[in-house]
C-alpha positions in Angstrom: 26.5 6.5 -8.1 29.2 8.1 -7.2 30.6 12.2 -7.0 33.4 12.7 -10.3 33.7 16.0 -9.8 32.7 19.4 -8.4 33.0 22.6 -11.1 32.9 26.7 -11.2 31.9 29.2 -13.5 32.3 32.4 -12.5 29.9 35.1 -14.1 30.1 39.1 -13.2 27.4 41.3 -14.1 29.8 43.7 -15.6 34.0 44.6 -15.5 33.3 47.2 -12.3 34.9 45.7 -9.4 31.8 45.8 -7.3 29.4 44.5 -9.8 27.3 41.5 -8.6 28.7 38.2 -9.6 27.8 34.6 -9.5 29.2 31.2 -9.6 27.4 28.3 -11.1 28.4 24.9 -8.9 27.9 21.8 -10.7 28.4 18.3 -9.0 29.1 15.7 -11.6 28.7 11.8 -11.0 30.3 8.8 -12.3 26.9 7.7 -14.1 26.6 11.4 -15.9 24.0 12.9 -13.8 24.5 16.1 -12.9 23.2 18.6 -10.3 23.4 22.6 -10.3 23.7 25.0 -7.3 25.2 28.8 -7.3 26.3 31.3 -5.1 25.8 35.4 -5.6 28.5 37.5 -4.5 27.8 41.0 -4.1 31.4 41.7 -5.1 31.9 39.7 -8.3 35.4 40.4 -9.3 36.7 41.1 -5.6 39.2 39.0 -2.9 35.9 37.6 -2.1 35.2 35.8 -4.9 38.9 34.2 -5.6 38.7 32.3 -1.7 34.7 30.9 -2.4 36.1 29.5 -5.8 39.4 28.4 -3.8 37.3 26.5 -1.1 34.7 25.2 -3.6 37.3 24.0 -5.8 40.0 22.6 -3.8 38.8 22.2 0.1 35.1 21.1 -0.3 35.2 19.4 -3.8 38.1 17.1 -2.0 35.5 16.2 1.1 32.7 15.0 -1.9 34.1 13.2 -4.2 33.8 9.8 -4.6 31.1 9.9 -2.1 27.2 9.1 -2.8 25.5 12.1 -3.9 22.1 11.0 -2.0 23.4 11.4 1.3 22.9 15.0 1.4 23.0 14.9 5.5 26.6 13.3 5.7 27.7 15.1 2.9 26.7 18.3 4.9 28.5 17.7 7.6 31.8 16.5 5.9 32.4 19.6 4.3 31.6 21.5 7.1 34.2 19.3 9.0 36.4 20.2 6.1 37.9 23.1 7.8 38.8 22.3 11.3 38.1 23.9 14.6 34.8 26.0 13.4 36.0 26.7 10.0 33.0 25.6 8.5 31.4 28.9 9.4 31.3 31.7 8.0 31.8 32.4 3.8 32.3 28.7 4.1 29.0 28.2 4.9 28.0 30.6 1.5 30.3 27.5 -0.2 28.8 24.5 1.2 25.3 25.7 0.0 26.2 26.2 -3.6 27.1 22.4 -3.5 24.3 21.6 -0.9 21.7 22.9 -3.3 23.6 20.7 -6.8 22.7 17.9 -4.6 19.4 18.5 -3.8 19.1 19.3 -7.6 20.9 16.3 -8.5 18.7 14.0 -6.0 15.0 15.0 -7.4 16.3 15.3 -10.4 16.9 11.0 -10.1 13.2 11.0 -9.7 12.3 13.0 -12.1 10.7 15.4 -9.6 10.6 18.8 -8.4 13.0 19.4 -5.2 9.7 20.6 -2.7 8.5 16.7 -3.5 11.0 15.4 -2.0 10.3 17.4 1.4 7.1 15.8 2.2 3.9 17.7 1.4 2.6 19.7 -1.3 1.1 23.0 -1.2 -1.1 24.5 -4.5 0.2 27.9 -4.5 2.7 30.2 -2.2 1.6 33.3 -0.2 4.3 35.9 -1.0 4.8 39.3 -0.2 6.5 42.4 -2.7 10.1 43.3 -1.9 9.8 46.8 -2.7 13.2 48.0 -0.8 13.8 50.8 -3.9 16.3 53.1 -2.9 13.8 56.1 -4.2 12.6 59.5 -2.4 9.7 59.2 -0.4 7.2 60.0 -3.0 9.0 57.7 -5.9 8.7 55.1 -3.5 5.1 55.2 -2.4 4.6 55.7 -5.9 5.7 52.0 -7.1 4.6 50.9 -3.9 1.1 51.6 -4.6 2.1 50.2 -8.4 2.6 46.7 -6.6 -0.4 47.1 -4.9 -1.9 47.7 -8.5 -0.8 44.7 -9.4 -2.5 42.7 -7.0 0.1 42.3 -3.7 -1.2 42.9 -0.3 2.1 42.9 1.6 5.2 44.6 0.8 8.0 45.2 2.2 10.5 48.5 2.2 14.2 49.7 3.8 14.3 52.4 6.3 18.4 51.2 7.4 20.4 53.2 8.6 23.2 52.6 6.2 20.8 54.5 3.9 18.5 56.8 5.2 18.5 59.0 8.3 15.4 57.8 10.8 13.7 61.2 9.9 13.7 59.8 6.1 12.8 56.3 7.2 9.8 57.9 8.9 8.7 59.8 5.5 9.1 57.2 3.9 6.9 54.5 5.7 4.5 58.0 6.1 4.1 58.0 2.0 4.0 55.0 1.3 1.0 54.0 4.2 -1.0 56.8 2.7 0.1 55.6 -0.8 -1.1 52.0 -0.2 -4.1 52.2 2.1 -4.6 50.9 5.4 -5.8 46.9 4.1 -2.1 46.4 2.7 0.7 44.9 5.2 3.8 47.3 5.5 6.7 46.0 6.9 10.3 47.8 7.4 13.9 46.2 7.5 16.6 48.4 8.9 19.0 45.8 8.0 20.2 45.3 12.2 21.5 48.8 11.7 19.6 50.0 14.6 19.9 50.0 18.3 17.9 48.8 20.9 16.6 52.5 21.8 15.9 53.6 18.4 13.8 50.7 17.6 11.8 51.7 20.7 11.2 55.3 19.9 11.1 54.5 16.4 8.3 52.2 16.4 6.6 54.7 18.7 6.4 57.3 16.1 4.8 55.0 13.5 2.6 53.4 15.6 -0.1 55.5 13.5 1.4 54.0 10.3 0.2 50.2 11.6 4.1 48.5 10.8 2.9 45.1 10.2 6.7 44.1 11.1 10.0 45.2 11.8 12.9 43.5 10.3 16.6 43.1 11.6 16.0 45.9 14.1 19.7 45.1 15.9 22.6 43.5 15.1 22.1 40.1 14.3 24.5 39.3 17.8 21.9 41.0 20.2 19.9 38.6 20.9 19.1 40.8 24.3 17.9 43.8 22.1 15.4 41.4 19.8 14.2 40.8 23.4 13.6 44.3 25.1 12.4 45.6 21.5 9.6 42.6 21.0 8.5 43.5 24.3 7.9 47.0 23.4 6.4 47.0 19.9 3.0 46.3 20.3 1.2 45.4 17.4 4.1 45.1 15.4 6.3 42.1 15.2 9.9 41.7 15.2 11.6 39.6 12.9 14.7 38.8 12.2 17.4 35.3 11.1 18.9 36.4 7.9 22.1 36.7 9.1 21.8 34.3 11.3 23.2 30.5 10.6 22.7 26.8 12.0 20.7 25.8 14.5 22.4 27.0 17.8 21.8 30.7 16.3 17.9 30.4 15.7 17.4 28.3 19.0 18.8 31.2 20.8 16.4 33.8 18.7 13.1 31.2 19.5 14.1 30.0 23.3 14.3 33.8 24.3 11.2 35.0 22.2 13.4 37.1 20.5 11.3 37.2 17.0 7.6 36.5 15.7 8.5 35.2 12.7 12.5 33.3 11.7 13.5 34.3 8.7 16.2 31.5 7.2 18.3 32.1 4.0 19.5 28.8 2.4 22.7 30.5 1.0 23.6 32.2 3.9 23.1 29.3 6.6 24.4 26.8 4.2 22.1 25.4 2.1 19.0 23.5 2.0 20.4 20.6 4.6 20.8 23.3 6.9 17.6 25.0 6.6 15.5 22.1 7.0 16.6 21.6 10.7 16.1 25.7 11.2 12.5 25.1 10.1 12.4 21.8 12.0 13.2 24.0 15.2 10.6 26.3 14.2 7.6 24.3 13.6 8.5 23.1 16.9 8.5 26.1 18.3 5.2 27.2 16.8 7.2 30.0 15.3 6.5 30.7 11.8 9.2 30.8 8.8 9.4 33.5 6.4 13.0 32.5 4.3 14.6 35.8 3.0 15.4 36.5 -0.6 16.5 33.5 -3.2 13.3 32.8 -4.1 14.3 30.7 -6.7 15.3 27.6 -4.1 13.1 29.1 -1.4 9.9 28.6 -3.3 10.6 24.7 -3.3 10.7 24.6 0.5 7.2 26.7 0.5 5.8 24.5 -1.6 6.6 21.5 0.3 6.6 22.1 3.8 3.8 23.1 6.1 5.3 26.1 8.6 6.6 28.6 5.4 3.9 31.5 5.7 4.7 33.4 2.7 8.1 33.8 0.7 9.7 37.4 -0.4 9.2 37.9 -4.0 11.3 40.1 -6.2 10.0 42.1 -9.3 11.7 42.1 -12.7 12.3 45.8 -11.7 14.4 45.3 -8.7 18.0 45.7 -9.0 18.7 43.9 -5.8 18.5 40.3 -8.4 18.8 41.9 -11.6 21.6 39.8 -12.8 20.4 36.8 -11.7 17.0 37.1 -13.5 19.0 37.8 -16.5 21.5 35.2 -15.8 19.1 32.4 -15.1 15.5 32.0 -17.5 14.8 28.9 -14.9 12.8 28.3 -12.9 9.6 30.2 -14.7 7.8 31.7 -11.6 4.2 31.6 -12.4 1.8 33.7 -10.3 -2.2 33.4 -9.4 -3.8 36.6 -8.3 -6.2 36.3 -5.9 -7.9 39.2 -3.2 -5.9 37.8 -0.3 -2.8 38.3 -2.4 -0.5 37.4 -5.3 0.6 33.9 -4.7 3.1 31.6 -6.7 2.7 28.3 -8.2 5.0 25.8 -7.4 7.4 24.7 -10.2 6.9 21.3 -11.3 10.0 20.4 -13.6 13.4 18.3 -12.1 14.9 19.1 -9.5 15.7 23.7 -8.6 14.8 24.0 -12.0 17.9 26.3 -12.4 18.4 26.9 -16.1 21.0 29.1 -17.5 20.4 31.7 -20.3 23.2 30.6 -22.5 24.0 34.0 -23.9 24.3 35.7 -20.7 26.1 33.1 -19.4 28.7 33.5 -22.2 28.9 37.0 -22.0 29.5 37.2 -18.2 31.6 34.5 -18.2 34.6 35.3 -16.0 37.8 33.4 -18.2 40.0 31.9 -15.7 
């Protein structure tokens, strides 16, 4: 079996130059199998979009094909290598993991299998924990956080970043939505590495009454010092952080200095699930737990099969931060068991992602090229 081709679709959520858009990767093989992966642009119809298509298309469809689809570890690295001298970093790496996860698609899909089987282990059902980062007032957002709780979750997460909300808004609104939630519930924060090392300080401070269970992405994601000094200051909350962070050298620097608590890898972002699997290799080592950020789609299958995944984020049906790509893909069904410790997710058990296109969204957000 050998790689025929590597193809694009381009989907927008809408004509508005900003709206999300994503573009569905398929790998396609001389026997007919076929594997499916995607990327999600936050700028659909943007500069942005036009060079991942480009390099998908032209630089890292010409490094695959005629290879064999199986050997997802050399195939990794020769489209990395496809770009000299570094290239392979950066939006490159946002390209490589569209194809990365076709393969993985394409290779458990050979065995008729979901992708978490072929990772080693099994696991009945997923801790998870509510993304409730609603841009809302104070009270709105206590208000649907303790909806979530209603609903069964006992962790939940909300955005206090600067690129948002002042710090004195960030404080109300961790203050409404504690007293909204009760104190059993875990609260954690992301600031989106909008922060700097002193306001993390002073900040975590001021809600040591509101019992932060963590605090995400307090720095940039290059200050690797301030992770250090602000760990060492937050008592009883832990610091978090590795979304924008990629490969291996990157998280070994965050675990080696006890930068973070918990690593939080994002398949798209380091490039795929190749790439992600040595991050969590480095972890486990580590003893450090991995909590992957967003995409829970292809993030549930690494939950599900590996041992060191504490919980996974989970998105609601009501949170515009996926919108489109709930509507755009019906596939995998997530299917939840509610428990007292939690809302937890079963794993999926069809072929491969399980990434299945709604056909008249796909057609009606179809970017023609």
């Amino acid at each position: 079996m050998k790689i025929s081709d590597v193809t694009v679709k381009r989907c927008n959520a809408s004509r508005a130059p900003d709206a999300t858009g994503i573009q569905i990767v398929e790998v396609h093989t001389d026997v007919g199998a076929t594997g499916t992966g995607f990327v999600s642009m936050a700028s659909g119809g943007g500069a942005t979009s036009d060079v991942v298509a480009t390099l998908i298309r032209r630089t890292l469809k010409a490094a695959v094909v005629g290879q064999d689809p199986l050997f997802t570890e050399q195939l990794w690295r020769r489209m990395y290598d496809a770009v000299p001298r570094r290239g392979g970093d950066g939006i490159v790496r946002f390209c490589i993991a569209a194809i990365d996860f076709a393969l993985w698609d394409l290779r458990a899909k050979q065995l008729n299998a979901p992708v978490s089987a072929l990772l080693g282990g099994h696991r009945a059902r997923i801790a998870t924990y509510a993304n409730c980062a609603h841009h809302l007032p104070p009270d709105k957002l206590a208000a649907k956080a303790a909806d979530y709780v209603k609903q069964g979750h006992t962790a939940l997460k909300i955005r206090g970043s600067a690129t948002y909300v002042s710090l004195a808004e960030a404080t109300e609104r961790v203050k409404h939505v504690r007293e909204a939630i009760g104190p059993d519930v875990k609260l954690m924060v992301d600031v989106n590495g909008t922060w700097d090392v002193d306001t993390a300080i002073q900040q975590l401070k001021r809600w040591e009454r509101y019992d932060v269970y963590w605090l995400e992405e307090p720095v940039p994601p290059d200050d690797i010092p301030g992770y250090v000094r602000i760990r060492q200051r937050a008592g009883r909350t832990y610091i978090v952080g590795g979304e924008q962070h990629v490969g291996v050298t990157e998280f070994r620097q965050l675990i080696e200095h006890g930068a973070v608590d918990v690593v939080q890898p994002n398949a798209a972002i380091t490039g795929g699930i190749t790439d992600w699997l040595r991050i969590h290799a480095l972890a486990t080592l580590a003893s450090v737990p991995v909590s992957p950020w967003n995409l829970q789609s292809v993030h549930i299958h690494m939950a599900a099969g590996l041992p060191n995944v504490k919980w996974i984020e989970y998105f609601m049906p009501d949170n515009p931060l996926l919108e489109f790509q709930s509507r755009l893909f019906k596939g995998p069904v997530l299917r939840e068991e509610k428990t007292a410790e939690g809302v937890f997710l079963i794993p999926p058990d069809g072929p491969g992602l399980g990434l299945e296109l709604d056909p008249s969204t796909a057609a009606a957000s179809l970017v023609k090229e």
